[in-house]
C-alpha positions as CSV (number, residue, x, y, z in Angstrom):
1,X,93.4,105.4,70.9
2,X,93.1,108.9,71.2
3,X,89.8,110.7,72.2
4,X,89.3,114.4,72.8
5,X,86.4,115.9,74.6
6,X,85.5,119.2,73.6
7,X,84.2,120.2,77.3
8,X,87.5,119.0,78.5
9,X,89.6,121.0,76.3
10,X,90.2,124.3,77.1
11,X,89.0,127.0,75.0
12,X,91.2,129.6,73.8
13,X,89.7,133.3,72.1
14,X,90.9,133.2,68.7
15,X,92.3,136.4,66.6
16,X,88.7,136.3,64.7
17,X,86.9,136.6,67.3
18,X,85.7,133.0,67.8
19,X,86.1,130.7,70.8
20,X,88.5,127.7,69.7
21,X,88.9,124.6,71.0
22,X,91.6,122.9,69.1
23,X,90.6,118.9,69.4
24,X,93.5,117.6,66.9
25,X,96.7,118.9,65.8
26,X,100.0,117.0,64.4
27,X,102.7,119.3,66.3
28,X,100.9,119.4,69.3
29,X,98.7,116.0,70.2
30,X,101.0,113.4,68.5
31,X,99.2,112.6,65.6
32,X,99.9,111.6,62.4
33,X,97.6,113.5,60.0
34,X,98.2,116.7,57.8
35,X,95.1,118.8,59.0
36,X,93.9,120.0,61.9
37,X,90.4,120.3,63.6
38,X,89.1,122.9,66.2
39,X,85.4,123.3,67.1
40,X,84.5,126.9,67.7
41,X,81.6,128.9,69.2
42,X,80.4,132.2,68.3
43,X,77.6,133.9,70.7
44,X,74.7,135.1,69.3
45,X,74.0,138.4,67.1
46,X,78.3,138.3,66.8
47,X,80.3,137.2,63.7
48,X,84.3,136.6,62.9
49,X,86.5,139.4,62.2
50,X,87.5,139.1,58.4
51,X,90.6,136.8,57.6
52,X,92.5,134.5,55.3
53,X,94.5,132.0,55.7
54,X,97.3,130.1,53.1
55,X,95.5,126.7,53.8
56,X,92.2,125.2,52.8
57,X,89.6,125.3,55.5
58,X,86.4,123.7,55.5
59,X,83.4,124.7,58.2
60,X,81.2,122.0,59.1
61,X,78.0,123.5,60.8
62,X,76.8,121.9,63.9
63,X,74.9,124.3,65.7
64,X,72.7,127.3,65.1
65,X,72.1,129.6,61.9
66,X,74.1,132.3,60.6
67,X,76.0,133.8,57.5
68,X,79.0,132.5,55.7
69,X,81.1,134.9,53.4
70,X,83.6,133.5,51.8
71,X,85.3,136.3,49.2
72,X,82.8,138.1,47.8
73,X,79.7,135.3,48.2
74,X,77.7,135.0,51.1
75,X,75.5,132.6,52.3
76,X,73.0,131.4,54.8
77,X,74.1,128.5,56.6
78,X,72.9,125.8,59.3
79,X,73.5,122.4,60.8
80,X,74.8,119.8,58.2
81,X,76.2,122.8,56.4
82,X,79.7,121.7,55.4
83,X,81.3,125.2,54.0
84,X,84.8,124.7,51.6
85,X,86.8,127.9,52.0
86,X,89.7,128.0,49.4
87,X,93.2,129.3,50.3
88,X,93.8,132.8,50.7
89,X,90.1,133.9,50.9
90,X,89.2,136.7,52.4
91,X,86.1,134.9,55.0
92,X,83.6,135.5,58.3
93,X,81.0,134.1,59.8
94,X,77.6,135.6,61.2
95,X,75.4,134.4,64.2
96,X,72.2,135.0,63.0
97,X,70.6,132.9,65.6
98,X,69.0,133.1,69.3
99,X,71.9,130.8,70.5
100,X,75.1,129.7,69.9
101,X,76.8,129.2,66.5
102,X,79.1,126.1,66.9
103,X,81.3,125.0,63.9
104,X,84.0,122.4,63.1
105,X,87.4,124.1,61.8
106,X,89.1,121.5,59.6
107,X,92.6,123.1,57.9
108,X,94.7,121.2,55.3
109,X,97.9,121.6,56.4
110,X,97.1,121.9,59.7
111,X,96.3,125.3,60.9
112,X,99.5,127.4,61.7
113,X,99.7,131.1,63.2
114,X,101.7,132.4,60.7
115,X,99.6,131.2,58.0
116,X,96.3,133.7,59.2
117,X,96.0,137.0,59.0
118,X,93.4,139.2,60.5
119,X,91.8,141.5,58.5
């Protein structure tokens, strides 16, 4: 059995501007699965630099209110919010909030650096 901790993984700053924890990945933690999942933070009154990615993404909202644009919709978004981002869409996220906006990252295939762009 696996289990990953997010306070015991170490968080990296992503190219968007979000702080990444990556929890599961197949080339990298041994498991067998085609996505990957990261939980992020963004700080309060910040949001994501535009970007795409070739994948699917979905955001699952577990913390905190903000803005989700995805293309050219945009949309107010809080805990429970699960957000489908289709491939190649241009996307960012908003803190809106007093505190932390924390998020699950899940990408089908697993998320790949050459596969995001920054905007």
């Amino acid at each position: 059995m696996l289990i990953k901790r997010t306070d015991e993984v170490a968080a990296i700053d992503a190219s968007d501007g979000t702080q990444i924890r990556e929890l599961l990945h197949p080339e990298r933690h041994g498991v067998e699965m085609g996505s990957s999942l990261a939980h992020a933070t963004l700080p309060p009154g910040s949001r994501s630099r535009p970007h795409r990615l070739k994948n699917t993404e979905v955001y699952y909202i577990l913390e905190g209110t903000g803005t989700m644009h995805v293309g050219d919709e945009s949309s107010d978004v809080g805990p429970g919010d699960a957000i489908y981002i289709p491939p190649m869409s241009v996307q960012y996220i908003e803190n809106e909030g007093d505190g932390d906006l924390t998020f699950l990252c899940i990408v089908d295939p697993a998320w790949r650096a050459e596969d995001d762009e920054t905007l």
